[in-house]
N, C-alpha and C positions, 0 to 999 in steps of 0.2 A: 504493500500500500504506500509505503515512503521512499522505497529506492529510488527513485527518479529524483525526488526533493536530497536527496543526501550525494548528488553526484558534485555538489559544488560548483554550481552555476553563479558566474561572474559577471559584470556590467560595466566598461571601464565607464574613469570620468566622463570622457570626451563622447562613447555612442550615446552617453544618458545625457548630455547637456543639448546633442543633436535630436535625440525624440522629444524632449519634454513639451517643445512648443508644440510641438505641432499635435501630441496625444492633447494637449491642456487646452488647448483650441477645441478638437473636436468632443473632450469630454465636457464643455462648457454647452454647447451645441446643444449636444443630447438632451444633459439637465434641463436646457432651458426648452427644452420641446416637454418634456418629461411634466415642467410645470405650468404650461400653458394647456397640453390637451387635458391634463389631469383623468387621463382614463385609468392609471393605474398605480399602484404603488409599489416601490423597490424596498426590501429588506434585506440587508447586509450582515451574515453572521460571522464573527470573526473572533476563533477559535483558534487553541494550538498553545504549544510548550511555553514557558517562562523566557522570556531571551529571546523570542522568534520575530520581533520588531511589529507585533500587531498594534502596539500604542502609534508609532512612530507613521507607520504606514499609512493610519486612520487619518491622524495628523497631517501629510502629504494630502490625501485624498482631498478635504478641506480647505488646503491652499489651493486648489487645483481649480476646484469648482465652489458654487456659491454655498456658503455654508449654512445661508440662511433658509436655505431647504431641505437641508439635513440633520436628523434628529439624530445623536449619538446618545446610546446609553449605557452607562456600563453595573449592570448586575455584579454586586458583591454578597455577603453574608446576608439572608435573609432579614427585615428588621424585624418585629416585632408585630406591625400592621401584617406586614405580608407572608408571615409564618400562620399567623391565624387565618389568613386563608387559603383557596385549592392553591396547590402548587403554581399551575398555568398562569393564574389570576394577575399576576405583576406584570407578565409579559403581554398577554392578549391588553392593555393598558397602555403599552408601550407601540402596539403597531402602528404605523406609518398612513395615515389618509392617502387616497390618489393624490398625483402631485409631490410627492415625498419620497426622499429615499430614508429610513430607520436604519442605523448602523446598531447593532447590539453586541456587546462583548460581555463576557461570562453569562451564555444567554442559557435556553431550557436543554442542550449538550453536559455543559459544567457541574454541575452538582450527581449527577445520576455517572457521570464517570468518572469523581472525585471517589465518591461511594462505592464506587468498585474499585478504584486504586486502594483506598484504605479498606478496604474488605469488609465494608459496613453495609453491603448489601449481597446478596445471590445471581447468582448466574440467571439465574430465572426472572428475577426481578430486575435484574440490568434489562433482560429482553426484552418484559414486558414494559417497562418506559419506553425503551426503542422502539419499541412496534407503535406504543401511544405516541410518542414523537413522531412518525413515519405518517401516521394517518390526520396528524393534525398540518403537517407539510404541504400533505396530496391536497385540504381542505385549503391550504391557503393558497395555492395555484392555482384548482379551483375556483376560486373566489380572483384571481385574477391577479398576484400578487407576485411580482415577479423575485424569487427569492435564490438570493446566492449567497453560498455558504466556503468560505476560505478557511482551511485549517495551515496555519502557519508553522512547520516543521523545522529542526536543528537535529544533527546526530546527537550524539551523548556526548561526545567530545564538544562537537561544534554551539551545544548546550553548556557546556563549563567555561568553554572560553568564551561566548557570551561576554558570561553572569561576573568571572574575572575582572574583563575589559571595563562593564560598567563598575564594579566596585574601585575599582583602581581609581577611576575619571571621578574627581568632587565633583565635578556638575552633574553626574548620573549615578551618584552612590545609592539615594536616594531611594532608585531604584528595583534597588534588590533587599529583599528582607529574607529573614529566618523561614520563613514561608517558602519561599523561590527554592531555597536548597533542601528543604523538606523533600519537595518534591521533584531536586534532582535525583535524589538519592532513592526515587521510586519511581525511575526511568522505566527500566523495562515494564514493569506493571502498567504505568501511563500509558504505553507506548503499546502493548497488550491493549488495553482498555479502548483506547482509540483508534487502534487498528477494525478492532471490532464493531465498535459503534460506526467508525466512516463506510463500512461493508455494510452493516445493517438498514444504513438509511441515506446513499449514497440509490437517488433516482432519477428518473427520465426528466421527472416534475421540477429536483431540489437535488440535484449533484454537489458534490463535495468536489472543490478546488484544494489540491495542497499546493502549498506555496515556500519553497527554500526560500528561508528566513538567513541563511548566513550572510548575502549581500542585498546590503540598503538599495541599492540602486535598480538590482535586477527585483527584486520584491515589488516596488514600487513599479516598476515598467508594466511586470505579471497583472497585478491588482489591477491598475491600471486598463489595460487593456483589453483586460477582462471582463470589466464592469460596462468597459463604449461597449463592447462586443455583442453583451446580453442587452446594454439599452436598445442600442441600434437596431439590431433585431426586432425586441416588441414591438418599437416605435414601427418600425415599418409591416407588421403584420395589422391586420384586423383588430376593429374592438374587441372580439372573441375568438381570434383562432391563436391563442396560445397554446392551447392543445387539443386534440383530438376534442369534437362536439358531437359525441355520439348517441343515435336517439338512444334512450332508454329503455331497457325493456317492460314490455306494457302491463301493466298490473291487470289482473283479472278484471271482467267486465262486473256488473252490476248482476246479481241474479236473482231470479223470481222468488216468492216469498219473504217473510221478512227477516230485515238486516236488525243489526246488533242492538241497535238505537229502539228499533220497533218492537222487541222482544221485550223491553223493561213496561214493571206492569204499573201505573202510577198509582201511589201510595198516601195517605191521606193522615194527617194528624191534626187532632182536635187543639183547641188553644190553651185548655186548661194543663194537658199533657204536653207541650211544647211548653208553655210557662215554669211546670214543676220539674222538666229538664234541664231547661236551660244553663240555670244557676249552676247547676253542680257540675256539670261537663265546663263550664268556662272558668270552674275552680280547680278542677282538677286538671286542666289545660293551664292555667296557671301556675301549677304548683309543680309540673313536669319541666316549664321551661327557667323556672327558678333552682329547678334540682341542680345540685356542686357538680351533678355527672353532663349536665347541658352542656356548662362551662369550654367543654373540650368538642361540644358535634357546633352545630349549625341548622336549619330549619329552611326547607328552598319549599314553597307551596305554590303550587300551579294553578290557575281559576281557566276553566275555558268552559264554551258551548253558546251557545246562539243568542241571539240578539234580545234581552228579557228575558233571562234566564235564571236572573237573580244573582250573577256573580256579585254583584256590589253589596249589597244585604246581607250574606255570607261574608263575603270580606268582614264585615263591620262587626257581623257577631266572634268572630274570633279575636280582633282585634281587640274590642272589649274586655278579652280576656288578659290582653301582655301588656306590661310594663310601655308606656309608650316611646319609651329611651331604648327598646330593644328590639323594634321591630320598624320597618319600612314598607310600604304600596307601592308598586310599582304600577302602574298604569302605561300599559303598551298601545303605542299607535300607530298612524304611517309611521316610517322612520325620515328623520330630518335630513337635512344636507350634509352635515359631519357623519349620522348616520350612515350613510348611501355611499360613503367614501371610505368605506371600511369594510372588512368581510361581514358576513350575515350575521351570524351570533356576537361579534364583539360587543354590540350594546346591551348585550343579555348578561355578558360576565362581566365588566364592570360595576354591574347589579348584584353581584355575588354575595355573602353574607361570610363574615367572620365569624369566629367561635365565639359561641354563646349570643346569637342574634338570628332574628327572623327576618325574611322575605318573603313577600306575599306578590306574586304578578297577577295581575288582573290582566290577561291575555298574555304570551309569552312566545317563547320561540318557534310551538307550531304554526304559527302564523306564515309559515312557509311553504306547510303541506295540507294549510284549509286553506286563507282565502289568495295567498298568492297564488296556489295552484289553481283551485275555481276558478278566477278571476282572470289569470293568465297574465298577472304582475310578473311571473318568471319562467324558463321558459322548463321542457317537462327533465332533461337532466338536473336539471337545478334541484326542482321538488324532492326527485328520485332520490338522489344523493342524500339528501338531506335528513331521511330517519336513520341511515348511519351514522351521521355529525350528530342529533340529537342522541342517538343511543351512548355515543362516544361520550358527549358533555356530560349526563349524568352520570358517565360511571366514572367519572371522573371525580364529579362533585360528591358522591358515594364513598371512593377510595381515599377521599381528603375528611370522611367523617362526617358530610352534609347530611340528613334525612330530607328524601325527593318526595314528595307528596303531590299527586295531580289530581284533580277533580275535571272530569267532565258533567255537567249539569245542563242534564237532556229535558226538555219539554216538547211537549207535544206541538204540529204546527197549530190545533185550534186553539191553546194554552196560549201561544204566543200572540196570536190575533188579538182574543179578548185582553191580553196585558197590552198592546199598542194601542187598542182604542180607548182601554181605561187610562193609560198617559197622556192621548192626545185629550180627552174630555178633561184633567186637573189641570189647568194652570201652571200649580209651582211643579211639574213633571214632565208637562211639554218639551223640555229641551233636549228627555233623554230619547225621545222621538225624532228621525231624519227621516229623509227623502234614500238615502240608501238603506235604512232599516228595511221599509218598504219594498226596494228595490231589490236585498238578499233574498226576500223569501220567494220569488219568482226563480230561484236556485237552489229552492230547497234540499231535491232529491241531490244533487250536486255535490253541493256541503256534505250530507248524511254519506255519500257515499265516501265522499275524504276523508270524515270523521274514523266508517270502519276500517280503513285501510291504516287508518292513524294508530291507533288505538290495535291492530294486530300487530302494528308492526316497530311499536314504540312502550307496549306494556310488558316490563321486561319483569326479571323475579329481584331486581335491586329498584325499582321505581316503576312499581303496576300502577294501572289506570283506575281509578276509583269512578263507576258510573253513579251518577246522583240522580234518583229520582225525581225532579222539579217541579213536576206540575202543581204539588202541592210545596209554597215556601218553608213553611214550619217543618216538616218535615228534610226538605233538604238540608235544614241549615242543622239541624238534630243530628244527620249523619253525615256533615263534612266533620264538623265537632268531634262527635265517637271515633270515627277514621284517625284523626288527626292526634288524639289522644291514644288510641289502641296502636301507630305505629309507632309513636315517641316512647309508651311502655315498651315497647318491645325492642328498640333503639338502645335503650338507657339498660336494661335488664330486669325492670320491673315485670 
């Protein structure tokens, strides 16, 4: 995987002082095409040994081109905000809008192969990060993102006389810390470690560049000309042909008899028996998420289902129950302009929830594979793709200790009529009535049929679908309540 980078490739003064204009020219070119069409964005990861000149190189690149379209960031030790939440969470934060190039150094590579140089993880758990790493790559090329990954290499020698050189020089002592030779002195392991990871998740999508790191000049040329190489390229392809746009394979048709939605039988609760539940379910929902075992998970709650369905009412009776200092609404919409310039889910993980706090969406990420798909906001790979990316995010937020809670709350479409005309006949509720309220239900079967395909293909045994009977309020809100407390007991080990 490094022999090539270890043959000791050189750059004299004079051929690097003859290319520089003219790569700096046309890498200005690029950028500036890069931020006027703003179709997409570029993310830089830049990885590799202690001594390999990744600081220096980044630094060149900067000089080179406007820096004020390039976001640098460099991941160190976890803080404290970003420990308590999923792992990914810091990063997906950090992506790059269209228009942008994101440079990230000690990015989601670093710790999972830090952890395997110190032998603080398994062979098996190295792999399974890699393959989580791999599939969230394929998602962001996907998503349009054009992503290049440089691992900057040195032999073991070419590593000592490095770290040497800098110590020697006071102006780059600085440099090097008890750290750096920690982890010369766990060469081969590294060098094991990331052999393996550059094979793992070196793809067609998200290839691994190595780059000999022993000369400044030829590093820089490499980097360089590799980054015009990949813009130039997109730049001159299509808005969408970065990679293969292949239809999708077609989900089963609709079939006769009833579907999933049509099979639930609506269920009916008196007021006096919703009243004398109420209290005690939003006590004992309060007294689960004050439990000292909380402290360590997280609470992700999903609201979906059709228009009048009584997601908000729901909301509000849980909410009743928490601390108002520990839980959050999220309220999902169109997505904005910032939004629209980012892959699909990053507005959703931003929203993520730390240890020992609640989030509640009132609509959420399927909103990809109901009404973008209905609707034909995206086109059908997109959709397609997309219960894998959601299956992948919750196990994610699972594996990070989150409890995933979904509701779907199904009403009947006559259910739904008489709730729009009892809105539009109040006053103070006319507002939650529109013109495309209206206009959904002429897509009814449509929806229903998204919903079941949603719902086979997204209720997993780490975050299954909870159907909510709806027709009757009191009752649904009875058993978001019970649900919501029956899986925290079983979460916490109660």
């Amino acid at each position: 995987m490094f022999e090539s980078a270890e043959l000791g490739h050189s750059t004299s003064q004079e051929s690097y002082d003859a290319a520089v204009p003219g790569l700096r020219a046309e890498l200005l070119d690029a950028h500036f095409d890069l931020v006027e069409l703003r179709r997409f964005a570029v993310l830089v990861l830049v990885n590799g040994v202690d001594g390999g000149g990744k600081g220096e190189t980044v630094n060149q690149l900067n000089e080179w081109m406007d820096p004020r379209h390039i976001e640098t960031w460099a991941f160190d030790e976890e803080t404290p905000e970003e420990a308590a939440h999923p792992y990914m969470w810091r990063f997906w934060r950090a992506l790059p809008p269209h228009g942008k190039i994101g440079v990230m150094f000690n990015n989601w590579y670093t710790l999972p192969i830090r952890r395997r140089v110190e032998r603080q993880s398994k062979r098996v758990e190295f792999d399974e990060r890699l393959d989580e790493i791999r599939r969230f790559e394929t998602m962001l090329a996907e998503e349009g993102v054009l992503l290049i990954k440089f691992w900057f290499h040195l032999s073991k020698e070419g590593q000592k006389k490095r770290l040497k050189a800098l110590e020697k020089d006071p102006r780059t002592r600085w440099r090097v810390t008890g750290r750096d030779w920690h982890f010369y002195n766990q060469y081969e392991r590294h060098r094991e470690a990331a052999s393996h990871a550059l094979r793992h998740t070196s793809t067609g999508a998200a290839p691994w560049f190595v780059v000999d790191g022993s000369d400044s000049r030829f590093r820089a040329l490499f980097v360089g000309r590799t980054l015009l190489a990949a813009l130039r390229k997109r730049l001159a392809a299509g808005q969408r042909d970065w990679t293969p746009r292949l239809s999708a394979a077609p989900l089963p048709p609709p079939m006769s008899g009833p579907n999933l939605l049509e099979s639930l039988v609506r269920k009916d609760m008196g007021r006096k028996e919703y009243d004398r539940l109420l209290e005690p379910l939003q006590g004992r929902l309060a007294l689960l998420t004050r439990d000292p075992a909380f402290s360590r998970r997280s609470l992700v709650v999903v609201f979906e289902g059709p228009d009048a369905a009584g997601k908000g009412g729901a909301i509000r009776r849980v909410a009743a129950a928490l601390d108002a200092r520990q839980y959050r609404i999220v309220p999902i919409g169109a997505p904005t302009e910032e939004e629209r310039a980012q892959p699909y889910l990053w507005r959703f993980w931003r929203h993520m929830p730390r240890e020992g706090k609640v989030v509640m969406f009132d609509r959420s990420w399927y909103g990809r594979v109901l009404v973008e798909r209905v609707e034909g906001f995206c086109s059908e790979p997109d959709w397609m793709r997309a219960y894998a990316e959601i299956n992948d995010l919750e196990d994610q937020l699972v594996d990070e200790g989150a409890v995933v809670v979904k509701f779907w709350l199904a009403i009947s479409k006559e259910e739904q009529l008489a709730r729009f005309e009892a809105r539009q006949a109040q006053p103070h509720k006319r507002f939650k009535i529109t013109e495309e309220d209206w206009r959904n239900r002429d897509k009814w079967d449509n929806y229903a049929h998204a919903v079941c395909d949603m719902v086979d293909r997204t209720s997993t045994e780490i975050a299954p679908w909870t159907l909510v009977e709806a027709d009757d309020k009191h009752y649904a809100r009875i058993k978001v309540l019970t649900t919501l407390c029956e899986r925290l007991e079983a979460a916490l080990g109660h």
